[in-house]
N, C-alpha and C positions, 0 to 999 in steps of 0.2 A: 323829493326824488330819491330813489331806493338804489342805493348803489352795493352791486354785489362783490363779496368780498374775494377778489384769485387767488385760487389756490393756490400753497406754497409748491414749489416746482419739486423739492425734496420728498412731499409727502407723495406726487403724483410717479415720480421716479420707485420710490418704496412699492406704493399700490402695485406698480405694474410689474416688481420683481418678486412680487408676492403672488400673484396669478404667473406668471413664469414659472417659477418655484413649484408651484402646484400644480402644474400641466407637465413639468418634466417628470415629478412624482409619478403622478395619475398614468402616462405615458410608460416611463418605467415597473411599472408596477404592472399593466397590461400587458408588456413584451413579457415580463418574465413569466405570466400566465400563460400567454399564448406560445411561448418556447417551451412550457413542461405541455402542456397538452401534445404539442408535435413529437417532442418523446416521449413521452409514452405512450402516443398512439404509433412511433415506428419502433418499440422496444414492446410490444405487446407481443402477447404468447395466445394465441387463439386455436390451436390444433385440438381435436376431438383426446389426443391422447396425452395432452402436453401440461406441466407445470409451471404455476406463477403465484409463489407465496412465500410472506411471512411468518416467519413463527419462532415460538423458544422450545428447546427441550431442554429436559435436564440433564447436566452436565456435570458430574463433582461435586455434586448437592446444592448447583446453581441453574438457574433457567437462564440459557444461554440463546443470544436469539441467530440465525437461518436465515438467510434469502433464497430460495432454491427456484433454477428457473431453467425450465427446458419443454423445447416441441415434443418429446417422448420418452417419458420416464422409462424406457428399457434402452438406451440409449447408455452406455457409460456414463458413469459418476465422476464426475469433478471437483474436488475440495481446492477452494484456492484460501490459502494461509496470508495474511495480509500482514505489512511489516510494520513497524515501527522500534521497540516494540508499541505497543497502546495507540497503535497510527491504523483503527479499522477506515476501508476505502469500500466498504459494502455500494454506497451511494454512489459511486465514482464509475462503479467497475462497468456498466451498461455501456459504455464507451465502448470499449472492447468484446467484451462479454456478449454482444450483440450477436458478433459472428461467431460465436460459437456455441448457441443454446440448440443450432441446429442439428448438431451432431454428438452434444453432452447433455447430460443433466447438471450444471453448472451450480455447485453450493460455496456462499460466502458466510461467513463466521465471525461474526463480532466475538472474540478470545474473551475471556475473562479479567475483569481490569478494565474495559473500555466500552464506548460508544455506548449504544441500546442494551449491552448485557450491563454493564455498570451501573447504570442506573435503574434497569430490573431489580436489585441484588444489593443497593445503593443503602437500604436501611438496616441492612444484616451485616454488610461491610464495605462502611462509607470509604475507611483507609486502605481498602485491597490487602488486607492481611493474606487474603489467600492466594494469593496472585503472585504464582511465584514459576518459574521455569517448569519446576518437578509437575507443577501443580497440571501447568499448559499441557505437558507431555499426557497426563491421565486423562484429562480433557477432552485431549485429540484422539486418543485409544477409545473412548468410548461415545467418540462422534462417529468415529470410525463406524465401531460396532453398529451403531442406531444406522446410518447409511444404508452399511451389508443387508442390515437386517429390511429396512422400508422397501428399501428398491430391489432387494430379491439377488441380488448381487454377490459376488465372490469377493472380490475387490473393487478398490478405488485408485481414482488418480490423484495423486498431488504434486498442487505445483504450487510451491513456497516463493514472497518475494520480500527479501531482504530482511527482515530480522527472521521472515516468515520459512527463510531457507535455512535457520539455523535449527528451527523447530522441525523443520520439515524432514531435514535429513537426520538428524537423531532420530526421529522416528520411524522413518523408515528404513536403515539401519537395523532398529531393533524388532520392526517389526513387518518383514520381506513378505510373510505368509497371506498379510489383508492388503499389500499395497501391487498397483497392475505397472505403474510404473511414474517416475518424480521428476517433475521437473524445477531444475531450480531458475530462479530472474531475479539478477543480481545477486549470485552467489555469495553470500558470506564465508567470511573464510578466519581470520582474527582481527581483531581490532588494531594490530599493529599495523597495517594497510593506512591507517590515517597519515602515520611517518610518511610511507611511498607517496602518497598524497602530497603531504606537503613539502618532500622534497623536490618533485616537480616543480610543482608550482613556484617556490623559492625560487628553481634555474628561472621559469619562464621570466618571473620577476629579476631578475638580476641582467636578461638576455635584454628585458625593454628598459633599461635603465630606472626601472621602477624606486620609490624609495622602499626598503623592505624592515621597516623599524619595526614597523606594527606584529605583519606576519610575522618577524622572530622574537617579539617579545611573548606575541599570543603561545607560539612553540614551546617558546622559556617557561609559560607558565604550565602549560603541560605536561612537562617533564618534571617541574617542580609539586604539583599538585593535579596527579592525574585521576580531575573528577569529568564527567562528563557534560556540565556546562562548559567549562574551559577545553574539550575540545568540540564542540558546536562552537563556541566562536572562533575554534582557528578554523574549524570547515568553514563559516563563513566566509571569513578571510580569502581561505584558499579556493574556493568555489569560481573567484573572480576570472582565476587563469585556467579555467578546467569549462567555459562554457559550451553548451550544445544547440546545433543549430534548430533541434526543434527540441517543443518544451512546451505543455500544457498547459493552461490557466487554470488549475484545479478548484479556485473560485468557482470559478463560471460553471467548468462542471457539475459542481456542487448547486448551484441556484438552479441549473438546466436540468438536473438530477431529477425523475420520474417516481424515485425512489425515498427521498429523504424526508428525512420526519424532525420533530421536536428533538428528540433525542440526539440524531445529529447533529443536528445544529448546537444543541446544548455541549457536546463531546466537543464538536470544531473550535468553539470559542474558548471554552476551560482551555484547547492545545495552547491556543495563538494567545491567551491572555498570560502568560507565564510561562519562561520555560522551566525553571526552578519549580515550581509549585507540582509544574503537570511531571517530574522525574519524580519528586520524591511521593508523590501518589501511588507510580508504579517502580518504587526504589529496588525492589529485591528481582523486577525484572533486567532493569537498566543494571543491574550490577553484574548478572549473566552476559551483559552484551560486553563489556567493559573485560570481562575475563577470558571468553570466549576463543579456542579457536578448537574448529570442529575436525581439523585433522585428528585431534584427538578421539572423537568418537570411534573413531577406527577407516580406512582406506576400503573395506571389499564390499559392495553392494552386491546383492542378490535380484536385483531386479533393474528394470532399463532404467536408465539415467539420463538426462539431457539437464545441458546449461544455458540460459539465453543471458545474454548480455546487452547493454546500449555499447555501440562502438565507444562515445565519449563518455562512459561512466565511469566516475572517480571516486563516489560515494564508496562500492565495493570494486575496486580498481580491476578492468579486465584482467591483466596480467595474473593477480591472483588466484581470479576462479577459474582464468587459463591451466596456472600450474595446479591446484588442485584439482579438475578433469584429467589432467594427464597423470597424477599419480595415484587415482581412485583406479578399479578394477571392478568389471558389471556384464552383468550377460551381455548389452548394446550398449554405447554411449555416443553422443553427439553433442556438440557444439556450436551453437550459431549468434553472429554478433549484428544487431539490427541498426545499420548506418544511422547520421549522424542526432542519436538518441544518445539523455544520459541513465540516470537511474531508474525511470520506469519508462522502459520503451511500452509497456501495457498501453500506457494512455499516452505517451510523447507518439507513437505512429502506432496505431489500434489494426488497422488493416497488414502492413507489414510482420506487428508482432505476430497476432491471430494465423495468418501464413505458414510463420515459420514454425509456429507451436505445435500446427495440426502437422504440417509436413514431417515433423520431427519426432511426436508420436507416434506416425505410421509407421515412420521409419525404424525408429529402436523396437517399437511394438512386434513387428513382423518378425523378430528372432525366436518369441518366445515358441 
């Protein structure tokens, strides 16, 4: 008589968490296909006169790479400056950037130092020897120029966001005659804002009976050795009492992104695997940010100025870029703060920002 042998319950529990396992993959793996196809077929650019490409040019004797994307290239130019520093959002920006290709020619700009230009550029200089603030500034002067020049154009727009307002407004500053008018989001202003930060946060923390050892030993260290890991971790810290009611999954963005490539992903991972490694890659930029305060460049703009703010941003504290719009001087200026968003109302409310951006260009624009 042939008696068959049952099978162990453990090996049949395995089996079937191992077809599980690979059905949630396989499952997963088709969402995120069929989520980039839906965007990019509702972020597509299909007009007889319209823009939708990548590319490098050179830039400072580097091929610097372009996203440029608009329903009609006689439409304004829009340069948007991405912050970090070395933090490019080229892949991200289609969130927002959606509503606005209708009425600009919308250009994003991997800086020098980062994402898809870094690794264009990666075997001539792996350490970003060149990458340096002065460097950005020349950079941008002759994206500038290449802009004027493609699109038939007088000037351009810029709108700088967060390290990207520190380059922005230098620039434009020095240089009123190629710019139609700048917007900054999240205005940088100096780096002493991080103190205002955390003294907030300290009361909020002392109002809930918090224990607050940590947050003032991270302070402590700060003051004692002011490098810029040791303040990213007290912004962590302080991040806790500073939260905003909406707020992006820039993940998600990123896998849902229409746009991203190899490079990016390559970029993203080197940020998040390191924070030490990925500063001193772009050390002589982070050492700009760390000295930085742009009242310095000087107070009188020649050309319209606008500020957007998230109401809840602490990163560059409203109050701040409050009090430097009121002591700047500019043919227009305006200021608009997008409820309850922190650091990048761009992608935390895309429809809200986009609103007030165009409103706000109209508006300072019409003096000239």
């Amino acid at each position: 008589m042939h008696i068959t042998k049952k099978r162990p319950r453990w090996k049949t529990i395995l089996k079937w968490f191992g077809v599980s396992l690979l059905a949630l993959i396989i499952f997963a793996v088709l969402f995120v296909c069929a989520t980039r196809v839906i965007t990019r077929f509702s972020n597509r650019i299909n007009t007889e006169n319209g823009i939708d490409e990548g590319i490098y040019v050179s830039l400072g004797g580097q091929e610097q790479y372009l996203l440029i994307r608009g329903e009609d290239v006689n439409n304004p130019v829009m340069l948007w400056l991405h912050g970090g520093p070395a933090s490019p959002d080229t892949p991200l920006n289609y969130t927002f950037q959606k509503h606005l290709v209708g009425e600009y020619t919308v250009v994003n700009w991997d800086q020098r130092g980062c994402g898809r230009t870094y690794y264009r550029n990666m075997d001539t200089d792996p350490n970003n020897e060149t990458a340096s603030f002065e460097q950005a500034q020349t950079d941008l002067d002759e994206l500038v120029d290449y802009l004027v020049d493609r699109f038939d154009t007088e000037k351009v727009i810029i709108v700088g966001h967060s390290y990207g307002t520190m380059l922005g407004s230098k620039y434009v500053l020095e240089h009123p005659e190629k710019v139609a008018a700048y917007i900054g989001v999240g205005q940088v202003v100096s780096f002493e804002s991080e103190f205002y930060s955390y003294e907030d946060a300290l009361a909020a923390a002392k109002s809930r009976g918090d224990d607050t050892t940590d947050l003032e030993a991270a302070h402590g260290k700060c003051i004692k050795d002011m490098t810029l890991v040791n303040f990213m971790h007290l912004r962590g810290l302080v991040s806790k009492y500073h939260p905003a009611e909406k707020s992006a999954h820039t993940l998600w963005l990123g896998i849902a992104s229409p746009h991203i490539g190899i490079d990016d992903l390559r970029w993203f991972s080197r940020q998040i695997g390191g924070l030490e490694e990925h500063i001193k890659l772009n050390q002589q930029l982070f050492d700009s940010v760390m000295t930085v305060d742009i009242r310095e460049y000087g107070l009188e703009y020649h050309v319209p100025v606008g500020f957007i703010s998230g109401a809840d941003d602490w990163i560059t504290p409203v109050k701040y870029s409050e009090d430097y719009y009121n002591s700047i001087s500019a043919p227009s200026k305006d200021f608009a703060l997008i409820a309850d968003c922190g650091h990048s109302p761009n992608h935390d409310a895309p429809t809200a920002f986009c609103d007030a951006l165009e409103k706000m260009l109209s508006e300072i624009m019409a003096y000239q």
